[in-house]
N, C-alpha and C positions, 0 to 999 in steps of 0.2 A: 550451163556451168553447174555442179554440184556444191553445193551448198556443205560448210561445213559445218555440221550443230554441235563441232568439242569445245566445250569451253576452256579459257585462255588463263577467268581469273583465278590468280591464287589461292587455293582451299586453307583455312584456318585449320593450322594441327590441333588435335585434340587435347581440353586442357590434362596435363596428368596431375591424378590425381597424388594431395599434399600427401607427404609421409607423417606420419607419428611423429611426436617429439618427447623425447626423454632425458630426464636430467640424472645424468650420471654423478653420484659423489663420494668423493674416496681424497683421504688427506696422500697419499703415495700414487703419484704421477702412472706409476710404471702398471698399478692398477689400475688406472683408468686407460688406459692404451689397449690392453688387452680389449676391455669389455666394449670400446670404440670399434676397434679392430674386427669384433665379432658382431656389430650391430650396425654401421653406417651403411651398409647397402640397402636397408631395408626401413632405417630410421633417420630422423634429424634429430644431433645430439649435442643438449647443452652441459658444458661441466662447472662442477664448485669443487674446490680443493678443500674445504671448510661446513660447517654447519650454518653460521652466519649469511655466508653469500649462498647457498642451497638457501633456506628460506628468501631470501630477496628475489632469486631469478623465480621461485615458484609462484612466489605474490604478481607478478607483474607481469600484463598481456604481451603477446599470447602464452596461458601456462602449459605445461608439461602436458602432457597424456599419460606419461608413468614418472615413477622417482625407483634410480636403483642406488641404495642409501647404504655406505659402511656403517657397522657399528660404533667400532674401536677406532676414534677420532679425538685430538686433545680439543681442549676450550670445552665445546659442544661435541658431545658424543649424537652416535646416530643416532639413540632411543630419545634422547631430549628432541632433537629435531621433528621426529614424528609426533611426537607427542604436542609440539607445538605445531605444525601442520595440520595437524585434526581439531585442533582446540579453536581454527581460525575458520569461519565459515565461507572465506575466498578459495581455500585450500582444502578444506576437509574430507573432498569426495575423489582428489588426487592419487591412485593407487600406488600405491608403496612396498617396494620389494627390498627386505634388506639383503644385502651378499656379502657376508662377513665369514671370517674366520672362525668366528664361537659358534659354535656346536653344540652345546649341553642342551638338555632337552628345556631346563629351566630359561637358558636364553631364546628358544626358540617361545617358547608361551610368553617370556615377557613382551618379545612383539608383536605376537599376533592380539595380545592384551592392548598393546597400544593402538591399534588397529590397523596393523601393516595385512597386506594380500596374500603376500608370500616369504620367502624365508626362505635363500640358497645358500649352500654351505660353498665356500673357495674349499680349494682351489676350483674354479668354475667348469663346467661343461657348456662350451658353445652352445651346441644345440638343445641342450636342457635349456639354457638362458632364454634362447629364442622363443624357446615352445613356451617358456612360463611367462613371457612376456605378450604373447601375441592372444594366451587368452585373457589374461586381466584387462587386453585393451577391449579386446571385442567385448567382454562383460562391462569393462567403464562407457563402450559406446552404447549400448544395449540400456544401461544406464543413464545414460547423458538422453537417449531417444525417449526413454519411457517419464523422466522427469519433464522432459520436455512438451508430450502430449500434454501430462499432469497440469500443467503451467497454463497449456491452452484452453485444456476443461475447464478448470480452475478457474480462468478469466471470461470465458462465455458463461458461466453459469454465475458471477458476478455481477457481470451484463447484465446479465438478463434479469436477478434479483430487485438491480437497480434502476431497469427499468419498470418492472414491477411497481415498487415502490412508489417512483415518479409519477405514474399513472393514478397510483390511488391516493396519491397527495393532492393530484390534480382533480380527480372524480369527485374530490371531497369540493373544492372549491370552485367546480362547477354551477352549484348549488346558490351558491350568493354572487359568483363572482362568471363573467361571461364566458373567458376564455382561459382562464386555471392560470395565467400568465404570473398570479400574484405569487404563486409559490415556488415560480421559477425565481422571481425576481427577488422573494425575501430569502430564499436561501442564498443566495449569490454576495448580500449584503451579510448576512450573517457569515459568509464565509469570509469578505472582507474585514470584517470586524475583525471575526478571531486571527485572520493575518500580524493583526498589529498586537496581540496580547497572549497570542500562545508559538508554543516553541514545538510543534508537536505535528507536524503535517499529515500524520497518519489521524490524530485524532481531528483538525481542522477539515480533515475530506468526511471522515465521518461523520461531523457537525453538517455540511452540506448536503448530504444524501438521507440524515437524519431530519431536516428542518421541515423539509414537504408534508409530514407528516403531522406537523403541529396542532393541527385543525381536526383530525381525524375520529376525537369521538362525536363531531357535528352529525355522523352517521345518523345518531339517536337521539338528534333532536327534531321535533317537529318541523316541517314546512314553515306551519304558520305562525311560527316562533321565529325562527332561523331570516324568513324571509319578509318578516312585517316593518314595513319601510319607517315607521312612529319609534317609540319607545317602550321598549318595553315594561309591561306593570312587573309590579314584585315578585306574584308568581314565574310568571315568564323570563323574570330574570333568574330566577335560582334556579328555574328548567337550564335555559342557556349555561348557565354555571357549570352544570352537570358533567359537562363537554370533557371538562379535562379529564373527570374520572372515567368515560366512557372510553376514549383513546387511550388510555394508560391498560386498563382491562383488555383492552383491543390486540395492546402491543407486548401482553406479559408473558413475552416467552424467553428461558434463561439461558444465558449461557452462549447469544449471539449477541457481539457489543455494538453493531451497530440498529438494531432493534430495541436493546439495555437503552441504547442512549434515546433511542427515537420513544419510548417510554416517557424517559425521565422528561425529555421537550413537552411532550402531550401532558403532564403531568402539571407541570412549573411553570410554562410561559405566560400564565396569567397571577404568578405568583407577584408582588411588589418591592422594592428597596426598602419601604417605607414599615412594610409589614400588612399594610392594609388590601393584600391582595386574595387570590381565591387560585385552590380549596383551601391551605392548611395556614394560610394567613403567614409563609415564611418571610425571615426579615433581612435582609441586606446580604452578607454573603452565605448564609443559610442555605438562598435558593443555588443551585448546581449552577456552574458559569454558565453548561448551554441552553441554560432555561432561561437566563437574564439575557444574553445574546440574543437569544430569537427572540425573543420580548418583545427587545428593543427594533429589531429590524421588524417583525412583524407590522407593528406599527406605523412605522415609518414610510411602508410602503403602502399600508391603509390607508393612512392621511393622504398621502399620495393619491390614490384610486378613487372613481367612481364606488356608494354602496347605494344600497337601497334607501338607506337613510339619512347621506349625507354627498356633498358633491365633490368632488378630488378639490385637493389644496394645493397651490404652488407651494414650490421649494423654500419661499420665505417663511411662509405661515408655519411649512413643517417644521423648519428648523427652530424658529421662535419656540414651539407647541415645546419641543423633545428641549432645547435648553432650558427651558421652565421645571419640568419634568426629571431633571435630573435631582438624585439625591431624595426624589419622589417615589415616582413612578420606576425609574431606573436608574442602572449602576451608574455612578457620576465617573467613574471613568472613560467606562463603554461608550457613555455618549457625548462624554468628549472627541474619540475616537471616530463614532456617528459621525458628528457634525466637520472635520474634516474628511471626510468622504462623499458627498454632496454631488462632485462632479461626476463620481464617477455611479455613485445612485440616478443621478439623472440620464447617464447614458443607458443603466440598464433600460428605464423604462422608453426610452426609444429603440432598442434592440429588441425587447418583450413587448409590447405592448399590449393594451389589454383586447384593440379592434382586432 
């Protein structure tokens, strides 16, 4: 018997692909029929009778691919609409065609002023309409592709700065510490900190990407400074001192603000509340919040940790240490803030650890 090798199962049609979507707006019905009438075979079309509902439908997923906008509208005329269109950053890259009646050359500059695409005079030409619609799209797709690489460079070379970064916050605390773990984990605490005390999550990520860095003028400190399990004599402390100016030097380059900030950390984090701290001796909120931030996590996760010259602390001892310390050493709020976060400092250092 012959075997038959046709297959039986149903083939999936192929998806077709979406049409465009355009928001048609014109305060007279019988205008907008026409401009339907000459576009739904090719487009998906939404309409506003008004200015008001045209801004609504544009704000809200999925938006338009084009807007074809009357001028001469009561309430909200079409040049307010554009103008508030572009002035919205959900909306601003929405191409805009107006198809009005006014003609003067002065009305045609005032919208390409407001940043419309194009400018069609009614009575319309279908196939004028068509052709001026089909290349503003292809230029807004062309647009929408080339922002869109933008976005991906953008974000790998982000990446990769930060992890940069990461590494040579860790390189630095190779040096005293086994496994660089401590600058995973005092950023983390620093970040929780500033959860509870700033409103600002752009600047709160750049506190965390900035904080590894803290330690970074250690570069130019000696071994045998850096690394002497005793205490240091006078000299070798004002060596150690040094540290913060060497990082600050290290990181003064202008005009990128999460290097500005990782500066000002290297700078401050050994600054005090009290005043008694180093280099510039500043006092209480004097020092930049995220230099009292990382201060305090800094710390906290020292006490924590094995060093050369001391043996990690339990959780009690820290907390005692740093509530003592307040109003001290550090800002009395921040470690108010500190000491209700305990459970979750402790989980870092089971997540981190330093073996």
């Amino acid at each position: 018997m012959v075997e038959n090798n046709t297959s039986t199962t149903p083939q999936a049609e192929p998806t077709k692909p979406q049409k465009p979507t355009l928001l048609v707006v014109d305060d007279i019905p019988e205008n907008i029929d026409v401009l339907v009438a000459s576009l739904r075979d090719e487009y998906s079309i939404k309409v506003a009778l008004n200015g008001a509902r045209a801004l609504a439908i544009a704000q809200k997923s999925p938006r338009p691919d084009l807007i074809l906008l009357d001028v001469m509208m009561p309430e909200m005329d079409g040049y307010e609409v554009c103008r508030r269109l572009k002035a919205d950053p959900v909306t601003a890259n929405i191409p805009v065609i107006f198809v009005t009646a006014k003609h003067d050359v002065s009305d045609e500059e005032r919208g390409f002023s407001l940043g419309a695409a194009d400018y069609i005079i009614k009575p319309i030409s279908p196939p004028l309409v068509r052709a001026r619609i089909r290349n503003q799209i292809a230029l807004y797709d062309q647009n929408r592709q080339l922002m869109e690489k933008v976005r991906e460079r953008t974000k790998a070379l982000q990446e990769s700065q930060l992890r940069i970064i990461h590494h040579l916050g860790r390189a630095v605390e190779y040096r005293d510490n086994e496994t660089g773990a401590h600058v995973i984990r005092m950023s983390y605490i620093s970040k929780y900190i500033a959860e509870r005390c700033v409103d600002d999550k752009e600047w709160i990520e750049r506190l965390f990407h900035a904080a590894p860095m803290h330690d970074l003028g250690k570069i130019g400190i000696a071994d045998k400074i850096l690394l002497k399990p005793g205490k240091l004599d006078p000299e070798e402390w004002e060596q150690m001192k040094r540290h913060t100016q060497f990082g600050a030097d290290i990181l003064s380059v202008d005009g990128d603000p999460l290097l500005e900030m990782a500066r000002t950390i290297a700078l401050t984090h050994h600054e005090r509340w009290d005043g008694k701290g180093y280099p510039a001796g500043l006092k209480a909120e004097e020092i930049p919040l995220e230099g009292r931030i990382v201060a305090l996590a800094d710390v906290i996760d020292a006490l924590l940790s094995n060093r050369p010259y001391k043996k990690a602390w339990n959780i009690e001892q820290t907390c005692e240490y740093v509530k003592g310390q307040a109003g001290r050493h550090f800002d009395p709020k921040l470690t108010e803030i500190a000491l209700d976060l305990t459970i979750k400092i402790a989980d870092l250092r089971i997540q981190y650890p330093d073996t």
